[in-house]
DSSP file (Angstrom, degrees, kcal/mol; ACC not computed):
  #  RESIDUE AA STRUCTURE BP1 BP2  ACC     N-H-->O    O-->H-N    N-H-->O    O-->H-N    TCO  KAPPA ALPHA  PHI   PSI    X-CA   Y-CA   Z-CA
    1    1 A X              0   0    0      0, 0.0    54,-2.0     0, 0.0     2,-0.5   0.000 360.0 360.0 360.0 157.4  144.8   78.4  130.6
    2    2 A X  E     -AB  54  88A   0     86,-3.1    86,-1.6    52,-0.2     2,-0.4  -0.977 360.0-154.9-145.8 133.1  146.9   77.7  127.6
    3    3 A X  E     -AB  53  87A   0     50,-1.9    50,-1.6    -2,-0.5     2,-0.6  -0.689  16.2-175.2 -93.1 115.9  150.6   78.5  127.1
    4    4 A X  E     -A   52   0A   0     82,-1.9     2,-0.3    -2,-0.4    48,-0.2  -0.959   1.5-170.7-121.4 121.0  151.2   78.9  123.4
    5    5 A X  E     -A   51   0A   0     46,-1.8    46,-1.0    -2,-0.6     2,-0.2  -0.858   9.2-155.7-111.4 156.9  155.2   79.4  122.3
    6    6 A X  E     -A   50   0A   0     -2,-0.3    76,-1.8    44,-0.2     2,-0.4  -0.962  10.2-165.8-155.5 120.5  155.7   80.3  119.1
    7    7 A X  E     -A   49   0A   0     42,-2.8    42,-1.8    -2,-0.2     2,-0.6  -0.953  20.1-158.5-150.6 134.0  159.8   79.4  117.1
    8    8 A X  E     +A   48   0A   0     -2,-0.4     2,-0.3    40,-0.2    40,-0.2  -0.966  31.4 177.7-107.7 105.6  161.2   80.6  114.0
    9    9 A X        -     0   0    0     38,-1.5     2,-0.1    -2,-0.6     5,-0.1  -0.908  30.3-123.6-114.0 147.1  163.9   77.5  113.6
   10   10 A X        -     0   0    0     -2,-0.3     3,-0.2     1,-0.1    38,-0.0  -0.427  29.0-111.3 -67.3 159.1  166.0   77.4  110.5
   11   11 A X  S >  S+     0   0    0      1,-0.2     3,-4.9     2,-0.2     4,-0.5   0.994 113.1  58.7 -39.2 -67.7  165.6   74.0  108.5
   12   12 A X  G >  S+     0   0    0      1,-0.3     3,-0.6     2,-0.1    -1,-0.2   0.867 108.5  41.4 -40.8 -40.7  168.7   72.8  109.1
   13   13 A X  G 3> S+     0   0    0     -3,-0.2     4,-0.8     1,-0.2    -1,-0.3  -0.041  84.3 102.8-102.5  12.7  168.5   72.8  113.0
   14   14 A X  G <4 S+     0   0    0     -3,-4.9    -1,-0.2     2,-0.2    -2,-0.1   0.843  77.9  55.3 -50.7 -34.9  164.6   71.4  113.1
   15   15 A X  T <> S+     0   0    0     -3,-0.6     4,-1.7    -4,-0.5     5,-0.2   0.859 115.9  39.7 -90.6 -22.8  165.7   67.7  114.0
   16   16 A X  H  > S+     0   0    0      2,-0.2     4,-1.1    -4,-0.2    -1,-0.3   0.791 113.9  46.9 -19.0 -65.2  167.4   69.2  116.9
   17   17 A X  H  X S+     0   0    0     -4,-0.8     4,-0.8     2,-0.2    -2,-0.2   0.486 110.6  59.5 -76.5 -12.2  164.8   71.9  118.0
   18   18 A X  H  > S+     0   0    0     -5,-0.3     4,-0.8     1,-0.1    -2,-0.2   0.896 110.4  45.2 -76.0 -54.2  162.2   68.7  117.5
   19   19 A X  H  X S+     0   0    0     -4,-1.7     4,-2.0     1,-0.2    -2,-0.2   0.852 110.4  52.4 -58.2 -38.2  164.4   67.0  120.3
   20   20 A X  H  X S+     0   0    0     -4,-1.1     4,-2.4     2,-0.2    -1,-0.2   0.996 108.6  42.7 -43.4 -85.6  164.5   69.7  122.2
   21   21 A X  H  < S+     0   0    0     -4,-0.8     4,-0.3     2,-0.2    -2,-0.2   0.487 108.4  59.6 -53.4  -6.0  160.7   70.6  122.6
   22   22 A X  H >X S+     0   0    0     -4,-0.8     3,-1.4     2,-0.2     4,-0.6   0.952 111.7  46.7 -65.9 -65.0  159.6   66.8  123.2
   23   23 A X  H 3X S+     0   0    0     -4,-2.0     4,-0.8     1,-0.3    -2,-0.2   0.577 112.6  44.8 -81.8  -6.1  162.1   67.2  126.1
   24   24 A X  H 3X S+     0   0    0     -4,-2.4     4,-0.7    49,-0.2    -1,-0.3   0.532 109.2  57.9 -74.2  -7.7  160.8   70.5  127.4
   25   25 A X  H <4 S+     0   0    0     -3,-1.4    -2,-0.2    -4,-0.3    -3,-0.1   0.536 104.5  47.9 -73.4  -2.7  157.6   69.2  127.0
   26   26 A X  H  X S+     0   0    0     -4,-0.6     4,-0.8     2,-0.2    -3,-0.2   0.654 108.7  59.2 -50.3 -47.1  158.5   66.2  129.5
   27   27 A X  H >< S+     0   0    0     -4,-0.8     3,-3.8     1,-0.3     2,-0.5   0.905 112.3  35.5 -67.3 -94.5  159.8   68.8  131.6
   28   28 A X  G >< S+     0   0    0     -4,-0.7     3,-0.8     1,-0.3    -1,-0.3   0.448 107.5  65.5 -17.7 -27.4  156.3   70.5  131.7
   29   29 A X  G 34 S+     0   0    0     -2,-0.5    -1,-0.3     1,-0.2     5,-0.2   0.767 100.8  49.0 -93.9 -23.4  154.1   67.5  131.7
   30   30 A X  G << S+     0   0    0     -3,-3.8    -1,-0.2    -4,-0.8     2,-0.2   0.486  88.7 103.4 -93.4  19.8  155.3   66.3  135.0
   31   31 A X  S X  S-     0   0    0     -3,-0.8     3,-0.9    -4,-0.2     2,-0.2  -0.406  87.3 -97.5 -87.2 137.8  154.7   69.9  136.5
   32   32 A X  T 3  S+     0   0    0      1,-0.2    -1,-0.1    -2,-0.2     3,-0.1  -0.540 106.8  29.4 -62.0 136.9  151.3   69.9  138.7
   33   33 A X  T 3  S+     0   0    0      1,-0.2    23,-2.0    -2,-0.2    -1,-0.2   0.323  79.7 149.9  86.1  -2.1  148.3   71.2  136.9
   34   34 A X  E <   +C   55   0A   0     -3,-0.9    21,-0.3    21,-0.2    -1,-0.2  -0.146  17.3 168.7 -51.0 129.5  149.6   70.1  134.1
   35   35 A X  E     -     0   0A   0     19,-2.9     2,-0.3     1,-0.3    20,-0.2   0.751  59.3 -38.7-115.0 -34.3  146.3   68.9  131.3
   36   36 A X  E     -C   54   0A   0     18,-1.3    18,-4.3     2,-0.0     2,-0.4  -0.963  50.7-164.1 170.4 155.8  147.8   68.4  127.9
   37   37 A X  E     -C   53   0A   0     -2,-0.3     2,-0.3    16,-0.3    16,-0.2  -0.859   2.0-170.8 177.1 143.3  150.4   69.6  125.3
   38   38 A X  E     -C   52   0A   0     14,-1.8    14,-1.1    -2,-0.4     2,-0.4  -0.924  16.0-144.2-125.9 149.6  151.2   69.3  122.0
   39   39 A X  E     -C   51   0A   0     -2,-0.3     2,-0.3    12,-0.2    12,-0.2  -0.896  29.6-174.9-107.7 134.6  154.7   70.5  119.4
   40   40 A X        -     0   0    0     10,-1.5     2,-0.0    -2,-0.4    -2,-0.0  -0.791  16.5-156.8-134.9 109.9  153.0   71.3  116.4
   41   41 A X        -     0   0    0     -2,-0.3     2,-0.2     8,-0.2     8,-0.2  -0.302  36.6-105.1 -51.1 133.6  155.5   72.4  112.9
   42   42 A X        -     0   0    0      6,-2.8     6,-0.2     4,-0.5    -1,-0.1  -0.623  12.1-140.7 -80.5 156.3  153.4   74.7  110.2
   43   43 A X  S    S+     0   0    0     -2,-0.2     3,-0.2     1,-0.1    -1,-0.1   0.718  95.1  35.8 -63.3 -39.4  152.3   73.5  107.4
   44   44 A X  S    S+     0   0    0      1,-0.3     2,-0.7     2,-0.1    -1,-0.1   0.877 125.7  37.3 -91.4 -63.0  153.0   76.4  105.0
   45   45 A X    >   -     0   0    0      1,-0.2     3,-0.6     3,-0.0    -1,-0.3  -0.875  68.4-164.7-117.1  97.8  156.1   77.5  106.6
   46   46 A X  T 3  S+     0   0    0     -2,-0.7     2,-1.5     1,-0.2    -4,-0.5   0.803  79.7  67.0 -53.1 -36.4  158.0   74.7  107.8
   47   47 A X  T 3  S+     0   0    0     -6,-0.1   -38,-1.5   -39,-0.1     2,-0.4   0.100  81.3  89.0 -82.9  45.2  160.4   77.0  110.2
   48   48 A X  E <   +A    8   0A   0     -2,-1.5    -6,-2.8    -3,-0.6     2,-0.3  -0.999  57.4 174.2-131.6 140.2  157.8   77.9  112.5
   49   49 A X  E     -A    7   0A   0    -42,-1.8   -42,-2.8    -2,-0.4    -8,-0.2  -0.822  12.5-154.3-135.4 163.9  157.2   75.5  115.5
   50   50 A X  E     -A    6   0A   0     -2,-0.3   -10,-1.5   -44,-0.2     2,-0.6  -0.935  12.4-158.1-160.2 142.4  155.0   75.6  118.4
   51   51 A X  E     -AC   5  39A   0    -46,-1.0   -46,-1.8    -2,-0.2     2,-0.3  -0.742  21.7-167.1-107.5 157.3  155.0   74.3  121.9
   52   52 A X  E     -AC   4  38A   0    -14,-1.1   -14,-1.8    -2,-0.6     2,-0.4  -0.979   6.4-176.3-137.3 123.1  151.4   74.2  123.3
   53   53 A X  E     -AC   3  37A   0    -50,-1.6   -50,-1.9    -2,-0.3     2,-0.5  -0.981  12.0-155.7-136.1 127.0  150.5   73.6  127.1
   54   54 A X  E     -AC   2  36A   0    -18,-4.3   -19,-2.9    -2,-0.4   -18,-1.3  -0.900  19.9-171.3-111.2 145.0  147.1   73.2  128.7
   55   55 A X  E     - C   0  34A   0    -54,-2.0   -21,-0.2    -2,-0.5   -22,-0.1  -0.961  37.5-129.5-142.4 162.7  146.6   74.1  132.8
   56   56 A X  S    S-     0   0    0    -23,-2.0     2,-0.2    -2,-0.3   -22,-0.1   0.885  95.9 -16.2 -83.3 -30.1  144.2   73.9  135.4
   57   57 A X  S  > S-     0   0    0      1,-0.2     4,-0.6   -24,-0.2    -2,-0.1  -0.583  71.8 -97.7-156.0-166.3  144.9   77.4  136.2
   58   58 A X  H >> S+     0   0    0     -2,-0.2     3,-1.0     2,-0.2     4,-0.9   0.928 117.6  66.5 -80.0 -73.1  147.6   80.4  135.5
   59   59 A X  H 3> S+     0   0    0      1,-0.4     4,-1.4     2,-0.3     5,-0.2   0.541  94.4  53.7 -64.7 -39.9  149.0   79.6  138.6
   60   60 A X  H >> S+     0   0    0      2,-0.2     4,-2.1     3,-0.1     3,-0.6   0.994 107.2  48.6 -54.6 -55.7  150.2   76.3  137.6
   61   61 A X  H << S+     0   0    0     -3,-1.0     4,-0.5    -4,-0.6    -2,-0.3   0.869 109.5  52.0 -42.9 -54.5  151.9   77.2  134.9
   62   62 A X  H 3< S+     0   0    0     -4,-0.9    -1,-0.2     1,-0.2    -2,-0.2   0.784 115.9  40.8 -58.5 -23.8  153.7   79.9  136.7
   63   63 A X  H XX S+     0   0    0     -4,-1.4     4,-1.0    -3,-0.6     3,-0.8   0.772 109.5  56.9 -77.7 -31.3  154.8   77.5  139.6
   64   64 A X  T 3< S+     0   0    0     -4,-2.1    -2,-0.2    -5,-0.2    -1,-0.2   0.716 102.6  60.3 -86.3 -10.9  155.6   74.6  137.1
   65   65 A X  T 34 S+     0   0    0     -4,-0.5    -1,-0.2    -5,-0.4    -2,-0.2   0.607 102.0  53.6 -94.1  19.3  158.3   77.6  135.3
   66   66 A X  T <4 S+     0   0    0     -3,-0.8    -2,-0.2    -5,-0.1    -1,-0.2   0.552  87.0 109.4 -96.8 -35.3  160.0   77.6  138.8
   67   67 A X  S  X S-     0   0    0     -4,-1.0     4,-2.3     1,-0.1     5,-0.2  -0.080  73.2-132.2 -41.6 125.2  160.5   73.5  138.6
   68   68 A X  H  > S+     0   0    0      2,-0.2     4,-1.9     3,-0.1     5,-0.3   0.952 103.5  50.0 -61.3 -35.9  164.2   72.7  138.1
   69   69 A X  H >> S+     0   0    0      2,-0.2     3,-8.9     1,-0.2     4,-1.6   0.899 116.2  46.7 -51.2 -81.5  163.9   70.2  135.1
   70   70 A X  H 34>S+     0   0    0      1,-0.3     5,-2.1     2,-0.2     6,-0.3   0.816 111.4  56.2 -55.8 -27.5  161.7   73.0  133.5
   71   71 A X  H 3<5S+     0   0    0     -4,-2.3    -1,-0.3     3,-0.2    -2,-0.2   0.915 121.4  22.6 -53.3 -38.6  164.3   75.5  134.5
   72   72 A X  H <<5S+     0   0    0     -3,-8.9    -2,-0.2    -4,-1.9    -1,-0.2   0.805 131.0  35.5-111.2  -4.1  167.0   73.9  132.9
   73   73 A X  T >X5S+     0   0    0     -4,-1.6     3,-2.6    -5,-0.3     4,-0.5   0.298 128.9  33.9-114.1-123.2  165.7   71.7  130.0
   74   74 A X  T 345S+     0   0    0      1,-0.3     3,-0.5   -51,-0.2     4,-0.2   0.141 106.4  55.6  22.7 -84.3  162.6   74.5  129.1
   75   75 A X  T >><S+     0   0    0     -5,-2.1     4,-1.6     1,-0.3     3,-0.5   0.627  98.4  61.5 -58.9 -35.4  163.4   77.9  129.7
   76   76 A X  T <4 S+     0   0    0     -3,-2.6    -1,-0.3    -6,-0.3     4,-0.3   0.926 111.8  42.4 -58.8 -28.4  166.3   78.0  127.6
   77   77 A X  T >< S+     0   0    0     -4,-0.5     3,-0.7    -3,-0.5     4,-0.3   0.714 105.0  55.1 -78.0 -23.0  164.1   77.2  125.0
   78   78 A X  G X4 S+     0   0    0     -3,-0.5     3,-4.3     1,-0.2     2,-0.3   0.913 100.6  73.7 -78.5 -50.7  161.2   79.4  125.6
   79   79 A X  G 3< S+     0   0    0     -4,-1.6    -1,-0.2     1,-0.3    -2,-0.2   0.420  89.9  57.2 -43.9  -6.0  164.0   82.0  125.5
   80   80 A X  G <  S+     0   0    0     -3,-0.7    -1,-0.3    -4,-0.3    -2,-0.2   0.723  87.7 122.4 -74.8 -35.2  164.2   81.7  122.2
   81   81 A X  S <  S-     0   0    0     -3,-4.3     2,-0.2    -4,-0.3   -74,-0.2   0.698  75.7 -87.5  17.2 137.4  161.0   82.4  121.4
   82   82 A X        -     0   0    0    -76,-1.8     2,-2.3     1,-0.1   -76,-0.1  -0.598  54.2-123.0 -83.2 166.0  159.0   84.8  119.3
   83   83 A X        +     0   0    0     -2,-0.2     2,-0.4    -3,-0.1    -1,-0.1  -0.495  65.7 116.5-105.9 101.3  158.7   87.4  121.8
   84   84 A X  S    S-     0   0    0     -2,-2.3     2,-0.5   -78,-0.1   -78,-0.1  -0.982  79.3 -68.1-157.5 170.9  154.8   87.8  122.0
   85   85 A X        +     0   0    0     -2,-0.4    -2,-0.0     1,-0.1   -80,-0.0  -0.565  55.5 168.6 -76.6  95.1  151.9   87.4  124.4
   86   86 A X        +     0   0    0     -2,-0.5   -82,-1.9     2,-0.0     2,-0.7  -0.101  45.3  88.3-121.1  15.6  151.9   83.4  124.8
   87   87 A X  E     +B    3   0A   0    -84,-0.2     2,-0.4   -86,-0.0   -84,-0.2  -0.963  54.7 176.6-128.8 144.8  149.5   83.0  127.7
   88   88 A X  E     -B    2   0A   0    -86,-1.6   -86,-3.1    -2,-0.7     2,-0.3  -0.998  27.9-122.6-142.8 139.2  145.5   82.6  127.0
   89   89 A X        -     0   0    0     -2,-0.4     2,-1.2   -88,-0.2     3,-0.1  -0.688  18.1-135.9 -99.2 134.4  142.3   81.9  128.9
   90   90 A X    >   -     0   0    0     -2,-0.3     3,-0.8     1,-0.2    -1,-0.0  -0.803  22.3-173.0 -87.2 116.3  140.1   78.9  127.9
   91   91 A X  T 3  S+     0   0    0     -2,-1.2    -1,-0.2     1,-0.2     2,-0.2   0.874  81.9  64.0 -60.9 -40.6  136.5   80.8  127.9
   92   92 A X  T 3  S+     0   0    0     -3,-0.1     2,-0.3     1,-0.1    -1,-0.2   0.229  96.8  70.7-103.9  16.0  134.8   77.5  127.4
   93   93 A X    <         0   0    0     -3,-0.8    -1,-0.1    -2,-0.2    -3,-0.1  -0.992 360.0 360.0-157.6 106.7  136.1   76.4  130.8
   94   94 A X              0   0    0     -2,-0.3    -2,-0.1     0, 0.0    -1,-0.1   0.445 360.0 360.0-111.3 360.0  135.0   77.6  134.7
């Protein structure tokens, strides 16, 4: 499955929100089930960020947002979020 979060950051407070999502993606990479993730900035509209997380299953992911690092370093951060439908199923993948 892949966890897609989605961030409207003002300018000023990017080099911040960049430090930020490296280390909630630290938190998350040392989570079981863990596959891959990437922070990607738009192109177009610089104040949109996004944190991207690939997992063997749903069920990792939901167990790695119970981890305390991702509890405390993470989840504030998701909370900021745009508030939309951030979890997706890899078809290409059984």
């Amino acid at each position: 499955m892949i966890a897609i979060a989605r961030f409207n950051v003002r300018l000023a407070d990017a080099s911040q929100f960049h430090r930020d999502l490296l280390s909630a993606h630290d938190a998350f990479s040392l989570c079981a089930g863990y596959l891959n993730g990437y922070i990607g900035q738009n192109l177009d509209e610089t104040t949109l960020w996004t944190l991207t997380t690939v997992w063997e299953n749903v069920g990792s992911y939901r167990r790695a947002l119970s981890n305390n690092q991702v509890k405390m370093v993470a989840i504030p951060l998701l909370a900021t979020a745009i508030d939309e439908p951030g979890a997706y199923e890899r078809p290409d993948t059984e």
